[in-house]
C-alpha angles and dihedrals in degrees: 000000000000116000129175120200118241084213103061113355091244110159118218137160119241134188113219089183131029114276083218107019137050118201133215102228117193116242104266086065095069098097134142089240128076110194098204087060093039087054098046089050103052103024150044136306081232092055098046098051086042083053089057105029082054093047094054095039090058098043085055104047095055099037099105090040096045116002118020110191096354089068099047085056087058087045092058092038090064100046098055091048080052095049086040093058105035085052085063101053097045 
């Protein structure tokens, strides 16, 4: 997915889903708002890559107390959203 920021017109690419991975989400994800894009789109390059480094971070630091594989999986899937945006910024 393309997204431009209203802030300051910066072009990135964002994945919305994993490239190699698709994920179950509960039911009180489905939204109409993506906060990734809704990030991208009203705030700053630094808080969007925060948002997923903190997300992977988290998810790696509790997998072997919570999740297990599942949330290795998150983890990944962060950090190729993260790889993915900050690509396109670079």
């Amino acid at each position: 997915m393309s997204i431009t920021c209203k802030k300051c017109s910066t072009y990135a690419e964002v994945l919305v889903e994993s490239e190699t991975r698709k994920m179950d989400k509960p039911v009180h994800y489905a939204t109409d708002i993506d906060p990734i894009q809704y990030l991208t789109a009203n705030t700053n390059e630094l808080e969007v890559i925060g948002f997923l480094r903190g997300n992977a971070i988290k998810y790696l630091t509790r997998f072997d107390k919570k999740g297990g594989l599942q949330d290795l999986d998150k983890a990944m899937d962060y950090v190729q959203k993260l790889r993915s945006f900050y690509g396109g910024i670079n």
